[in-house]
C-alpha positions in Angstrom: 5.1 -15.7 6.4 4.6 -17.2 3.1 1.4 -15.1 2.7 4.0 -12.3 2.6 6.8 -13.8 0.5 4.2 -15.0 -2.1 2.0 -11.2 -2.0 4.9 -9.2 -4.2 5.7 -12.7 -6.3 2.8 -14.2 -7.7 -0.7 -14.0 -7.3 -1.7 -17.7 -6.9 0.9 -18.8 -4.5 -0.5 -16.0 -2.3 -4.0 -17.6 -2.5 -2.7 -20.9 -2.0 -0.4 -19.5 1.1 -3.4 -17.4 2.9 -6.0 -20.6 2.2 -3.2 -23.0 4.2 -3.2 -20.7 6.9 -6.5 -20.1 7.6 -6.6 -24.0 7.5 -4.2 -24.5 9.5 -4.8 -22.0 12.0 -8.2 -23.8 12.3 -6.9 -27.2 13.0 -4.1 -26.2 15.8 -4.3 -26.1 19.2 -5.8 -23.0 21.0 -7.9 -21.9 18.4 -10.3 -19.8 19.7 -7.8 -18.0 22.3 -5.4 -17.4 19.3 -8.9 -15.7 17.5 -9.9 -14.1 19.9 -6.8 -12.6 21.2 -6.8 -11.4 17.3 -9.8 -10.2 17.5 -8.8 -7.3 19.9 -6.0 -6.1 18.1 -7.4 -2.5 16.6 -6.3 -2.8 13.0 -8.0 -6.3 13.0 -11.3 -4.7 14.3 -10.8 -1.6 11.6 -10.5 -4.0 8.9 -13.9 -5.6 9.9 -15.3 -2.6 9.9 -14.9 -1.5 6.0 -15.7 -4.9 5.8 -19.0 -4.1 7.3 -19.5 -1.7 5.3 -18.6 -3.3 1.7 -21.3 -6.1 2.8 -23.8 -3.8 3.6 -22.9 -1.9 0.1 -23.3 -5.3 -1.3 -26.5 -6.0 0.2 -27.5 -2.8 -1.5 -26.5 -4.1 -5.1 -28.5 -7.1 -3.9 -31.6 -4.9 -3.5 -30.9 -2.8 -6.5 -30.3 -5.9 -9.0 -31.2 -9.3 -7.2 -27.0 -9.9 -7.4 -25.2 -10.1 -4.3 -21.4 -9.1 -5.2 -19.5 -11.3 -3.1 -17.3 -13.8 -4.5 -13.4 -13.0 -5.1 -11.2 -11.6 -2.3 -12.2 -7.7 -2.7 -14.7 -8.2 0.2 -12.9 -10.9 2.0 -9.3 -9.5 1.7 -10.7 -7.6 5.0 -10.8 -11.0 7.4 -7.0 -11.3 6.5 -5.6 -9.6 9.5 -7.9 -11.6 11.6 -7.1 -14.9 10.3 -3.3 -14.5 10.1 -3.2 -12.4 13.2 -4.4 -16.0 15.0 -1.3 -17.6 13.7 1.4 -14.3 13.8 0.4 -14.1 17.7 3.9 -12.3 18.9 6.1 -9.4 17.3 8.4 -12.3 17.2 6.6 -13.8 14.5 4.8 -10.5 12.8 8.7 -9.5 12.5 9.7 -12.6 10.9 6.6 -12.4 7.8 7.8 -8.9 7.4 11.5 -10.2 6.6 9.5 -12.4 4.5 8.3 -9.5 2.5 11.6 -7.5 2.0 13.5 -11.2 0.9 10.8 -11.5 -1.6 10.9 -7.6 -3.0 14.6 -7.7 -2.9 14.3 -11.0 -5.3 12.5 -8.8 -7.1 14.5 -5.8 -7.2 17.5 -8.2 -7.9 15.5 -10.0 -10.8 13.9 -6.4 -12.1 17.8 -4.9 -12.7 18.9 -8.0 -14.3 16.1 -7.7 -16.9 16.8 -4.1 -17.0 20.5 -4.8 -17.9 19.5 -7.6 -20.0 21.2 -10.4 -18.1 17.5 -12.3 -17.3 14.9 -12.5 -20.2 12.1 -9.8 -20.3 8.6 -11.6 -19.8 6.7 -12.9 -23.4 4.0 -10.2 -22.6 6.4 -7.2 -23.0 5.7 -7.5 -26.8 2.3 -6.3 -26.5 2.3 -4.7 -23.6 5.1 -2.5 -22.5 4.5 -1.6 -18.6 5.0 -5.2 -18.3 8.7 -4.4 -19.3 11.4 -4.6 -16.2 8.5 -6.8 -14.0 8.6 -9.9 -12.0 4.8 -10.5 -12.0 2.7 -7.0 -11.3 2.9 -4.4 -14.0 5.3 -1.9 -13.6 3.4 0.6 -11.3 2.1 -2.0 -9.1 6.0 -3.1 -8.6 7.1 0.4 -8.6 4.9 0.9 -5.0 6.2 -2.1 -3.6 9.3 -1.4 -4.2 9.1 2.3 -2.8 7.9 0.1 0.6 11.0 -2.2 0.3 13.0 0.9 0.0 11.3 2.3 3.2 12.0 -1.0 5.4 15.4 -0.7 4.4 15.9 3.1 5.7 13.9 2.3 8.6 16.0 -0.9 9.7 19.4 1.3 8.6 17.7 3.6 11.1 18.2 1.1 13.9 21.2 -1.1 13.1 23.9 -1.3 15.6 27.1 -1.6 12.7 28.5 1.0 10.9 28.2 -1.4 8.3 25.1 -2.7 8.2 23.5 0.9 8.2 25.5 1.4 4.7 24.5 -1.7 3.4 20.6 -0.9 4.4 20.9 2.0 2.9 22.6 1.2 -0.5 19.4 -1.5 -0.6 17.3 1.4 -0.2 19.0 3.6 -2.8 19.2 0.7 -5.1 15.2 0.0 -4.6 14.8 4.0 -5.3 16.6 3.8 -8.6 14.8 0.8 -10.3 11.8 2.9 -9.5 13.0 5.7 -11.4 15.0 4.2 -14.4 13.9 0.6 -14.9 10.3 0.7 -14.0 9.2 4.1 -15.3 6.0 4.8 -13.6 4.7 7.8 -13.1 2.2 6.9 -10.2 5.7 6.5 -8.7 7.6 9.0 -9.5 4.5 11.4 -7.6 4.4 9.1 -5.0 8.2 8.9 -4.1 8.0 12.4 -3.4 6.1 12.6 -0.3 7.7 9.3 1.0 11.0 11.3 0.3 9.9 14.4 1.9 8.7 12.0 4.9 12.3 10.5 5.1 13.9 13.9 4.8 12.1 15.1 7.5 12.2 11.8 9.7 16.4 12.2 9.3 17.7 15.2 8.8 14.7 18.3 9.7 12.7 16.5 13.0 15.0 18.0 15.8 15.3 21.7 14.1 13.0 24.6 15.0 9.5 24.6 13.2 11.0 27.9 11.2 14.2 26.1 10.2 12.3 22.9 9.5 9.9 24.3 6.9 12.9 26.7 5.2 14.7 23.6 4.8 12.1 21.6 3.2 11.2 24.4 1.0 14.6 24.3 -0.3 14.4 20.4 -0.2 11.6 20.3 -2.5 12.5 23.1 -4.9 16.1 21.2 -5.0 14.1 18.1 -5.9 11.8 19.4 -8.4 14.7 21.4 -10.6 16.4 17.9 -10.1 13.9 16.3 -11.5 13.2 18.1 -14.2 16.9 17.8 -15.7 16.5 14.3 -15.5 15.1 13.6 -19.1 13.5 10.4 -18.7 11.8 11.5 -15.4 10.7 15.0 -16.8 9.2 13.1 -19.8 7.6 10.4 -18.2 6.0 12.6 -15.6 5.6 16.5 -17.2 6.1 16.8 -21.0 4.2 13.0 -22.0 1.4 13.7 -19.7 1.0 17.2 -21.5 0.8 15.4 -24.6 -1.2 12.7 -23.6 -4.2 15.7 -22.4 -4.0 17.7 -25.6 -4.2 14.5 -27.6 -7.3 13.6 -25.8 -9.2 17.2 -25.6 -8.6 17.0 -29.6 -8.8 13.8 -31.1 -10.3 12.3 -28.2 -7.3 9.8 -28.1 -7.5 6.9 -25.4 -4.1 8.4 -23.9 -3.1 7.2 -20.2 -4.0 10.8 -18.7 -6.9 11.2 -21.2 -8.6 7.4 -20.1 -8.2 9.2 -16.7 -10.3 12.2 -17.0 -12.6 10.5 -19.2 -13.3 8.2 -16.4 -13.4 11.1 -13.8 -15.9 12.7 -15.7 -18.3 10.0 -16.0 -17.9 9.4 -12.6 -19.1 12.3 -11.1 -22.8 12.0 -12.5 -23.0 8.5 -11.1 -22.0 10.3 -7.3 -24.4 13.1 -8.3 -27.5 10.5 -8.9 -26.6 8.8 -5.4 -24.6 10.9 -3.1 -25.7 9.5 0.1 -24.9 5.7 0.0 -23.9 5.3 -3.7 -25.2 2.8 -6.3 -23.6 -0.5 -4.4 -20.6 -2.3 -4.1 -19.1 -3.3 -7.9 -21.8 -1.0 -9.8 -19.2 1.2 -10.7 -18.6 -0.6 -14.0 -21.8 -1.5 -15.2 -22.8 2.3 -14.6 -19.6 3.4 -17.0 -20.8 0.9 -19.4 -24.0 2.2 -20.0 -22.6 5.9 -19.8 -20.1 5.2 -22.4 -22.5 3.1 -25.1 -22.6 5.3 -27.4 -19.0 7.1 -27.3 -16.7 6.4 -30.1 -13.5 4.1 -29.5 -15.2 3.2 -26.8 -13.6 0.1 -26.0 -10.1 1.8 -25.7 -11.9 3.6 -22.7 -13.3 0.6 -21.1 -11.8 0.1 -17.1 -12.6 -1.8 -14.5 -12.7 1.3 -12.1 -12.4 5.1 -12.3 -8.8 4.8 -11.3 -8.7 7.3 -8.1 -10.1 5.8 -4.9 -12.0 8.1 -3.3 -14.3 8.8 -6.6 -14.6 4.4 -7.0 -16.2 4.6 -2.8 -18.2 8.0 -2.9 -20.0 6.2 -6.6 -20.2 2.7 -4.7 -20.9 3.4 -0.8 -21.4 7.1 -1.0 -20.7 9.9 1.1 -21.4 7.9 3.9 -19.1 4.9 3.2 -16.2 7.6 2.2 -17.0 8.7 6.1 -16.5 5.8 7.1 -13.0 5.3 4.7 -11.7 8.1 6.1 -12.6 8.2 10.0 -10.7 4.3 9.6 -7.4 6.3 7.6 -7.3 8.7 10.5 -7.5 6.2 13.3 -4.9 3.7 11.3 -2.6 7.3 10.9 -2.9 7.8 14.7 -2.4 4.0 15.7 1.0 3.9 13.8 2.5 7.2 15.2 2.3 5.2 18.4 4.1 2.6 17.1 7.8 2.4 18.0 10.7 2.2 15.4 11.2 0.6 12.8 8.0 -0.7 13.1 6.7 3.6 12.8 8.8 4.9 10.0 7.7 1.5 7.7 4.0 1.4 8.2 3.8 5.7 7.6 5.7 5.0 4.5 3.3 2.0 3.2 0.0 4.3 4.4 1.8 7.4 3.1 2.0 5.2 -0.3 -1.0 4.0 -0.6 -2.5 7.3 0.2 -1.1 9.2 -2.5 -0.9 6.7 -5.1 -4.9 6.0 -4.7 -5.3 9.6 -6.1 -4.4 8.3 -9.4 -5.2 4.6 -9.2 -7.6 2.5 -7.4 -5.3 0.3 -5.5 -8.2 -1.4 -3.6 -9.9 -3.0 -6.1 -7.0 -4.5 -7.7 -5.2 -7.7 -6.6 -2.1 -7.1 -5.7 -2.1 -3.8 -4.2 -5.0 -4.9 -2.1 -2.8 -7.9 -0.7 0.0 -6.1 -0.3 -1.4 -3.5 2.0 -3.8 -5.5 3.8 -1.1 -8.3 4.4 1.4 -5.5 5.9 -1.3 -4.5 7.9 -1.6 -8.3 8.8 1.8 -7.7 11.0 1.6 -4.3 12.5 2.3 -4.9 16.0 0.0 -4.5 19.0 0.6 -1.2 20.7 1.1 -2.3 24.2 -1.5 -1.3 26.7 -0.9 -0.2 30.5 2.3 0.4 30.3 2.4 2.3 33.4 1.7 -0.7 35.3 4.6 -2.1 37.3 6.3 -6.1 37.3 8.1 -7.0 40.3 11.2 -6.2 39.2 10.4 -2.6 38.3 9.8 -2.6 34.1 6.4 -2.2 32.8 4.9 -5.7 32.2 4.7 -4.8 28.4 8.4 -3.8 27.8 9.1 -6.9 29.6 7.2 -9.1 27.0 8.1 -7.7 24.4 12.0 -7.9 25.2 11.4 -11.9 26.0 9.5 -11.9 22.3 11.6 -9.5 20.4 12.3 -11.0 17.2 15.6 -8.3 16.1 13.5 -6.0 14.5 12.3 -3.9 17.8 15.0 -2.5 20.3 13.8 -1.9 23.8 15.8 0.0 25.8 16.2 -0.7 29.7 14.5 2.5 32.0 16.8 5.4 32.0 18.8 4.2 28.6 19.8 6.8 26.3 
C-alpha cells in the first residue's frame, strides 16, 4: 500500500516502500505459500516473462561488450508483482493499495490546482525548466498520465456507487482530474492520449447497449464533436496542432532541437540501428551508446542527446529485436484479454491504465523511465486474480469463488447473489 501511495509522490519513498516489503514479506509467516500462491497469478508469471527476456537481451550486451546491464530497477521492476503479490494476497488488500494510489494522485491533483491558481509555491526548478511547472514531483506529462488513471478510477468507482451522491461526487473528481490535464499541466502526450480513454468511456457509458450501426454513427459524431471542440479551445489547439507544426518546420530548416523535431531526429537514427540487427537487436541499454556514435558528428548535437528514442516499440525492436517485440506484444494481448475478464470496477480501471500506456508509448518510452515504469507495473501489482472453476458448486449452492470473494471483498467489488439483477 505504501508502494502505491509513494509511486505518483516521490521516487525514493517508493524505493524505500517496495525494499520494506520485500523485506518484510521475507521475514513473516508463510512465506513460501504466500510466494507461491503469487507465483500462479497470470500477470505475475507475464511479468517474469519480459523479464526473461530483458536478461537474456542483457546477456547479449554481455557478449557484445563484456557489460552485463543489470543494475537499477528497469530489469528488476518486473519481480514487483511477485514480491508484493506475497504480501497483497486477497482483493481485500489489492483494493485497499489501489485506494492508496487514488489518495495519493488526488493529493496531487489538489496540490497541482493550487500551484496552478498560485495558492502553493511552484517548484525552484520551474525557472529553468518549464514542464516542471504545475507538478508535484514527475514532469508534467508523466503527471498528466497518472492523472488521466486517477480520473479513470473515479468514473469507474462512480460506475458502481450505491448513492446518488457519491456517483456525483466520483464524477466531479474525475472531471476535476480531466481538467488539470488540459489547462494546468499542458501536455500534449496527454491531450492524444485522453482521447481514446474518452472514446473508451463514451462507449463504456453511453454507446455499449446500442446496435453496432448506432454505436459507430454515434461515435463518429462523438469524435468529430470532440475534435472541432478541441480545436476552438486555444491553448489545446496550440499546444497540440499549430506548436507542433512549428516545432517540424523549425527543425526541417534550421535543424532546431524542437520537441517534435528531437522526436523524428531520434526516429530516424533509430531505424538503421533495427535495420543492422532486426532479429534480436543490439542488447538491452545499447540503444544510447548506438545514438551516440550515430550523432558524433551532427551539429548542436548535445541539444539532441536522449536517453531513448522516445516511442516504445522502436526502443525494443533496436534492443531485443523483432523477436523480443513478439514477445512484447503476444504479453499486451494476453494482459488485454485477462482484464476483459475482470469484473467492474476492477475492468473499466485497468483498460484505461493499459489503454494509457499503450497510446502514450507511441510518443514516449514510458518503460524505461522511472516513474511511468512504477506506476504501471505497481497497478499491475493489484489486479485481481480472475477466479477459476467457477462452475463448481459449495454446499450451499454459490460457486466456491463468489463465495470467497464476498467473505474478502474489500468495497471496491460488488457480487451479486445468483439470479440478482
Amino acid at each position: 500500500m505504501a508502494s502505491l501511495f509513494m509511486a505518483p509522490v516521490n521516487k525514493p519513498g517508493t524505493n524505500v516502500a517496495l525494499g520494506l516489503c520485500i523485506l518484510l514479506s521475507l521475514l513473516g509467516a508463510d512465506t513460501g505459500r504466500r510466494w507461491l500462491a503469487s507465483w500462479r497469478h497470470p500477470v505475475v508469471r507475464g511479468a517474469l516473462v519480459w523479464w526473461g527476456v530483458l536478461f537474456l537481451s542483457a546477456l547479449h550486451t554481455w557478449y557484445l561488450t563484456s557489460k552485463l546491464p543489470l543494475g537499477g530497477s528497469f530489469v528488476w521492476a518486473c519481480w514487483y508483482p511477485l514480491a508484493l503479490g506475497s504480501v497483497l494476497d486477497d482483493d481485500r488488500w489489492r483494493g485497499r493499495a489501489l485506494v492508496a494510489f487514488a489518495a495519493a494522485m488526488a493529493l496531487t491533483v489538489l496540490i497541482s490546482w493550487g500551484m496552478a491558481f498560485g495558492w502553493i509555491p511552484q517548484r525552484a526548478l520551474v525557472a529553468t525548466q518549464p514542464f516542471m511547472r504545475n507538478t508535484v514531483f514527475k514532469e508534467y506529462t508523466q503527471q498528466g498520465l497518472a492523472t488521466l488513471i486517477f480520473a479513470s478510477m473515479a468514473l469507474a468507482a462512480a460506475t458502481r456507487a450505491q448513492s446518488r451522491t457519491t456517483r456525483w461526487g466520483l464524477a466531479l473528481v474525475s472531471v476535476l482530474a480531466v481538467a488539470n490535464v488540459c489547462f494546468a499541466l499542458e501536455s500534449r502526450t496527454s491531450y492524444l492520449t485522453l482521447l481514446p480513454v474518452a472514446a473508451y468511456w463514451a462507449w463504456r457509458l453511453l454507446l455499449r447497449r446500442w446496435s453496432p450501426l448506432k454505436a459507430r454513427a454515434a461515435m463518429l459524431t462523438l469524435g468529430a464533436a470532440t475534435a472541432t471542440a478541441l480545436w476552438f479551445i486555444p491553448l489545446v489547439r496550440d499546444r497540440l496542432v499549430l506548436s507542433v507544426d512549428h516545432e517540424i518546420v523549425a527543425y526541417e530548416q534550421q535543424h532546431t532541437a524542437t520537441s517534435s523535431g528531437i522526436r523524428l531526429e531520434l526516429w530516424r537514427r533509430t531505424l538503421p540501428m533495427i535495420a543492422s540487427a532486426p532479429i534480436f537487436g543490439h542488447g538491452l541499454h545499447q540503444w544510447e551508446p548506438l545514438y551516440r556514435q550515430a550523432t558524433r558528428d551532427m551539429p548542436n548535437r548535445q541539444a539532441f542527446m536522449m536517453g531513448h528514442p522516445h516511442q516504445e516499440m522502436l526502443l525494443i525492436v533496436a534492443e531485443q529485436g523483432c523477436a523480443g517485440l513478439l514477445v512484447y506484444l503476444l504479453l499486451l494481448v494476453a494482459l488485454a484479454r485477462y482484464i476483459s475478464r475482470l469484473d467492474p470496477p476492477q475492468r473499466d480501471i485497468y483498460a484505461s491504465a493499459l489503454l494509457v500506456y499503450l497510446v502514450a508509448g507511441m510518443a514516449n518510452c514510458l518503460w524505461a523511465d522511472f516513474t511511468h515504469r512504477h506506476v504501471f507495473i505497481l497497478l499491475l501489482s493489484c489486479i485481481p486474480l480472475v477466479a477459476q472453476g467457477e462452475s463448481t458448486k459449495a454446499p450451499d449452492g454459490l460457486p466456491d469463488a463468489r463465495k470467497n470473494l464476498r467473505q474478502r471483498d474489500g468495497g471496491l467489488r460488488h457480487v451479486p447473489e445468483p439470479g440478482a439483477g
